[in-house]
N, C-alpha and C positions, 0 to 999 in steps of 0.2 A: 546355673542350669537354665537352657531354654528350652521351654515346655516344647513336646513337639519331636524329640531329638534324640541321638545322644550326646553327652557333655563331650566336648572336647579340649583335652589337656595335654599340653607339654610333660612327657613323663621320660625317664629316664632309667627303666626297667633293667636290669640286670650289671649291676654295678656294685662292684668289691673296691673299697677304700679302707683307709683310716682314719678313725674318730678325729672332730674338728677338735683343734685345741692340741693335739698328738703329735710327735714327731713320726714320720715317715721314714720307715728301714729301719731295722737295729743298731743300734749303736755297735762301734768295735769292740770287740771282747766279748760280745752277748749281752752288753749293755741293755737297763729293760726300757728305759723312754714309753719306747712303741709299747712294747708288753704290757705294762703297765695299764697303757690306756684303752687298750683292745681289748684288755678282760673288763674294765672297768668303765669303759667310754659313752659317751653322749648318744642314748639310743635313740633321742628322738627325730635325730636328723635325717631325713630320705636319702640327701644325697650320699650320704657314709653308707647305708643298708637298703638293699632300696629292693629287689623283686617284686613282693604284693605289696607292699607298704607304699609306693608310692603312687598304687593304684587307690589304695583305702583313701590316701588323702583328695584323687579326682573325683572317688566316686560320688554321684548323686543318691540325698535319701526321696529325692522327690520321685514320682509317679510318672512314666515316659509312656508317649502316647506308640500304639502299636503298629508298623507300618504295612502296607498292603499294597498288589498289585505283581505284575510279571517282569521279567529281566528280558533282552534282546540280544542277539548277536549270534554267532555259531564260529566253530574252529578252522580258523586259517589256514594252520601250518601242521604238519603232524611229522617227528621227530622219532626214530629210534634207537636207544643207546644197545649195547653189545647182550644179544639173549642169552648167552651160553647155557646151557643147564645148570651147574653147578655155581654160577656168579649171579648175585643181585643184580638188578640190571632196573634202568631210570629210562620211563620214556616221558613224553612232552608234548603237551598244545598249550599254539599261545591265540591269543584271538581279541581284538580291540571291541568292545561291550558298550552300554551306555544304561544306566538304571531308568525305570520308567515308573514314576510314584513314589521318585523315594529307593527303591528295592532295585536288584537283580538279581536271576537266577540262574544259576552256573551247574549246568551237568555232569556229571563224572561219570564215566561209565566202567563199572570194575571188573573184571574179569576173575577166574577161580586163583589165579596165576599172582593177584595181586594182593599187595599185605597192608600198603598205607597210600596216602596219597599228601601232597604238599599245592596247596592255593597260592599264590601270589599276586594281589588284585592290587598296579600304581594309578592311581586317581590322578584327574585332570584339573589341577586347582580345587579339589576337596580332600573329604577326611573317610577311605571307608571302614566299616566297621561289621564285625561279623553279627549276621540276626539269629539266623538258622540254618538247622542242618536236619534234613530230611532222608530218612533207609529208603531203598528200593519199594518198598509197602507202601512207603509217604506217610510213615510214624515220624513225628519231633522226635529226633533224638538229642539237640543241643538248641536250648533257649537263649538269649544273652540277657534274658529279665531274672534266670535262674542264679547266673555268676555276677554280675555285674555289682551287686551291692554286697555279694556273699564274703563268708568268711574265708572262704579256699580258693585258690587259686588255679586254673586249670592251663590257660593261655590266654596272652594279648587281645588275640585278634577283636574280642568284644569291645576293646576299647580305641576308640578311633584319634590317638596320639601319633600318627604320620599317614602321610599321602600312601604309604603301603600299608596293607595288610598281608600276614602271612598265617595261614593256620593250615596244621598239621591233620592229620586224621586215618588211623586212630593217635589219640594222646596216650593214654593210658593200655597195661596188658589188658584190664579188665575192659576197654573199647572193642577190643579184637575178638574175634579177627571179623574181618570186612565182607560183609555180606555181598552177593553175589548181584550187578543190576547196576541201576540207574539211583546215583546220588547227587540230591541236591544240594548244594549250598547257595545261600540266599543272604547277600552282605546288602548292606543301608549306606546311602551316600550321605556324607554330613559336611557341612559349612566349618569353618574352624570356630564359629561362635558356638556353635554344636546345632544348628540350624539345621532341618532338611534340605538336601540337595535331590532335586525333584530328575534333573536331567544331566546325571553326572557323568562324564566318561571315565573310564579304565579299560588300562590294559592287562588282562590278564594271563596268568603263566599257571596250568596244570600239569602237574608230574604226580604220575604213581610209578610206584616199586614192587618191582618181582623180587623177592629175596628167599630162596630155598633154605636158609639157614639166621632165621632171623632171631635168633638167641645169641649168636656171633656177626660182629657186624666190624667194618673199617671207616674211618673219618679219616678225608682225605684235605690235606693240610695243606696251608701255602703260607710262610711267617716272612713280611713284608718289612725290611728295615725302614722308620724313614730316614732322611738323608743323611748318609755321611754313617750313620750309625752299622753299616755292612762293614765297614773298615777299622772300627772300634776294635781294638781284641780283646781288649776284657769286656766289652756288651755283647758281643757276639758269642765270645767262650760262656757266658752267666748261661745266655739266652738256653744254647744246644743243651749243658748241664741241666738248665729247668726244664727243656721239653724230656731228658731223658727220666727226671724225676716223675714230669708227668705220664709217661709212658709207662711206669712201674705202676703207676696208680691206675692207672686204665685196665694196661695188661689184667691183672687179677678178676678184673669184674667181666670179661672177654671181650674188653672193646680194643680194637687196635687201630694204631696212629699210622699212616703215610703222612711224610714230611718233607716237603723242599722250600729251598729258601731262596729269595727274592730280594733285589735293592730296591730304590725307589727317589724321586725327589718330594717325597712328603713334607711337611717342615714337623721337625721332632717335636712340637707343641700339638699336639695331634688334637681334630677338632671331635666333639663328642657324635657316634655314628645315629645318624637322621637327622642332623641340624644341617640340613640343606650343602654338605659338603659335597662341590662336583669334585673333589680329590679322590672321594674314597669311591665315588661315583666310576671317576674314571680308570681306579688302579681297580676295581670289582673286576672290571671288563675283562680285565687280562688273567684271571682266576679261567676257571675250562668249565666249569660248571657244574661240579660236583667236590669242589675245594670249598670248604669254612677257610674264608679269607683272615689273617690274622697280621697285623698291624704291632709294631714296634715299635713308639718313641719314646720321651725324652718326661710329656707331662701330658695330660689331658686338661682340654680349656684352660691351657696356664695353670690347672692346680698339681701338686706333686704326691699329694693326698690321698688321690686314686688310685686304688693299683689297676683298675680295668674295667672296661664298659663290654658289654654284651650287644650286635643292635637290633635285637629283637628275642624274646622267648613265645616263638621259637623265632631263628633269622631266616632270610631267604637265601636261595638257590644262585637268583638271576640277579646280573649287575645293579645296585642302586644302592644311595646316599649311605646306607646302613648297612652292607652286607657283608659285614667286617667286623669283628672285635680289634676293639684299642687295648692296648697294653701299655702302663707306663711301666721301664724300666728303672728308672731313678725311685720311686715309688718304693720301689721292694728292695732297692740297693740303703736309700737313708741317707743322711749328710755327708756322710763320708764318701761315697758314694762308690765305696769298697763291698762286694758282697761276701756275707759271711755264711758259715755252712746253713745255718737257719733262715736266712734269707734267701737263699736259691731253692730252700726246699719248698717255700712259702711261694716263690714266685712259679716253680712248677703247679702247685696245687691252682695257684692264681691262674695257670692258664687251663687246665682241669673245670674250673670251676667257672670261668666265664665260654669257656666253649659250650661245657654243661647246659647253660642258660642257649644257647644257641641251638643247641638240640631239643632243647625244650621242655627244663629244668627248671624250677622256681627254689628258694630256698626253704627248708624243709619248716620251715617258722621265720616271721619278721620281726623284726627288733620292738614293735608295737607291745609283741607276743600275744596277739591277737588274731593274726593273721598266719595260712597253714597251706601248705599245697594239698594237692586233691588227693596223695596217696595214702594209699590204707596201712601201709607200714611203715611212714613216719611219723614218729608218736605228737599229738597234739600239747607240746606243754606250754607252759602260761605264764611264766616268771623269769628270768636272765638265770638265774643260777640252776634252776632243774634244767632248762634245755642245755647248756653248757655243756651239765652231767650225762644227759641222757644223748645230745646231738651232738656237742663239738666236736667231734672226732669226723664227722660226714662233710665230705668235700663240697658240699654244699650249702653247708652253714654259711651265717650271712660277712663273718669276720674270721679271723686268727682268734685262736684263746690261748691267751698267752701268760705266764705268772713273770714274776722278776727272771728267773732263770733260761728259760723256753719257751718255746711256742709248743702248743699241739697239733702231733700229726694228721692232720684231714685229709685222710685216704681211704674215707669208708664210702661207700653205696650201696643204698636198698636193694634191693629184688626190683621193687617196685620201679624205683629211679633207674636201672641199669634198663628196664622196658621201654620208658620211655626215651630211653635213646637209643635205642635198637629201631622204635618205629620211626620215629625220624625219617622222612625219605631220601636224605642226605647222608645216612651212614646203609653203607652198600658191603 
């Protein structure tokens, strides 16, 4: 850590694997391999569980100096998507900014009509990072000195691990609803040593949502083969059977799925989202702007291990490096690379659960078990076998729990959890 700053880390937030050491997929017959190691697997590793945990590992316990000063720039472009009365409805300014001392400050202006809003600030050769967030009053409502070493996890944005930030607002129901006025948010430019960036550019993208009926909400879907995998008939047939699984699982909690499907010349080695891929860079583009882009291939970084990366909790709106879930399909098929009825139910929950993180979903406990999201009705436990008992059934647990025979079904959602992806500004 450089005093001065915040740390900046390579993190890899929202990622569903299997234990290192494990086989990948169930064996035929219900064979346990996987099972086996997923109830029983190596917690310590991030990259197998990762949500908060692989923020606990960047976080600093050292003392960060506090930064000060005003932000510049005004809105360029002003954007409006369809008002109807009875449809949620996405409007939009983008405007190229520059911080001045370290800070900028970004205005929102909300209207009675509006329920959340969505930031996305890309840095120009820096790192930024969320400071504060200021109500119309100019009360602190969100510190990043309050989350940043905490046990709970609320959203990314505090920590400055990619040229983007994206943060939501409100996160939580207990956020809402959105007061009436002028909101500030106030993000920090940082160097990738975690250094202050005193005169950093960004371009920024704000959207709030008008949503009349924000206890029902739709995620609109775009599943992107990479190549050659549109023509597969058994990865194609797995794929539609898991999104209908996931559908089932949505459906209950009142989110519903819009789906179309997409080719691609991706290479099915899919590279992990914000490691600087202009691929997924340039297949975002072709998404319309209210699709969670979702990615198909073969393995992630060459591992088979992974069932799926998330890139961002919560991800962005607007085209860039990350604005895509990876999905490996061999992952949840296994050596055989035959899917069997527990493995397509797995690989539906898998896209359930790394979309979840997109909308802006942390795992309701990290494998540390030390680590907890911010909401009040996932219960805090503290050992591998009571959260098992009391969470593994919640599709967003950090794994499958699985004994020799089966997996368990992970189709549950909070109260709490199902709010937080209703605010979302990307479920309409």
């Amino acid at each position: 850590m450089v005093a001065g700053g915040h740390e900046s880390s390579t993190s890899a937030f929202g990622q569903r694997s299997v234990p290192p050491g494990c086989v990948a997929g169930l064996p035929p017959m219900g064979g346990m391999a996987r099972s086996l190691c997923l109830a029983r697997g190596a917690h310590g590793n991030h990259r197998w569980s990762l949500g908060g945990h692989a923020a606990v590992l960047a976080r600093s316990l050292g003392t960060m100096l506090l930064f000060s000063s005003l932000g510049c720039g005004s809105p360029v472009t002003q954007q409006a998507a369809d008002d109807a009365d009875d449809e949620a409805s996405l409007s939009s300014w983008t405007a190229s900014m520059s911080t001045s001392n370290y800070l900028l400050d970004i205005s929102v202006d909300i209207s009675m009509a509006t329920d959340s809003f969505l930031v996305t600030a890309q840095g120009d050769g820096g790192y930024p990072a969320m400071e504060a967030l200021y109500d119309p009053r100019g009360q602190r409502v969100l510190d990043w000195e309050d989350w940043y070493d905490g046990t709970y996890s609320l959203t990314e944005a505090f920590f400055p691990y990619y040229d983007e930030l994206v943060f939501n607002w409100p996160v939580r129901q207990e956020d809402a609803p959105l007061e009436t006025g002028t909101w500030v948010v106030e993000l920090a430019g940082t160097r990738n040593n975690g250094q202050q960036y005193t005169n950093m550019d960004m371009d920024i993208t704000v959207q709030t949502k008008a949503d009349p009926r924000i206890s029902d909400g739709t995620v609109h879907v775009r599943i992107v083969y990479a190549r050659g995998l549109d023509t597969d008939a058994a990865v194609s047939s797995a794929v539609e059977e898991a999104v209908a699984n996931w559908r089932n699982i949505w459906d209950s909690h009142g989110l519903s799925l819009e789906v179309e499907y997409d080719s691609s010349d991706l290479s099915p080695d899919l590279d992990y989202p914000g490691y600087n891929s202009s691929a997924y860079l340039a297949e975002t583009f072709r998404s319309d702007g209210e699709q969670v882009t979702i990615i198909i291939g073969e393995s992630l970084g060459g591992d088979t291990s992974i069932f799926g990366m998330s890139g961002g909790i919560p991800g962005p709106l607007v085209a860039t490096d990350r604005s895509c879930v990876a999905i490996s399909w061999l992952a949840h098929a296994g050596q055989d690379a035959v899917f069997s009825i527990d493995e397509l139910r797995v690989f539906g929950e898998t896209l359930a659960h790394e979309t979840g993180h997109y909308l802006g979903l942390f795992h309701p406990v990290e494998t540390t078990w030390s680590q907890w999201d911010s909401l009040s009705d996932t219960v805090d436990c503290q050992n591998m076998n009571t959260c098992e008992s009391q969470l593994g059934s919640n599709n967003m647990f950090p794994y499958p729990v699985c004994t020799w025979q089966s997996c368990q079904a992970q189709d549950q959602l909070s109260d709490d959890q199902v709010g937080v992806t209703m605010y979302y500004s990307g479920t309409l």
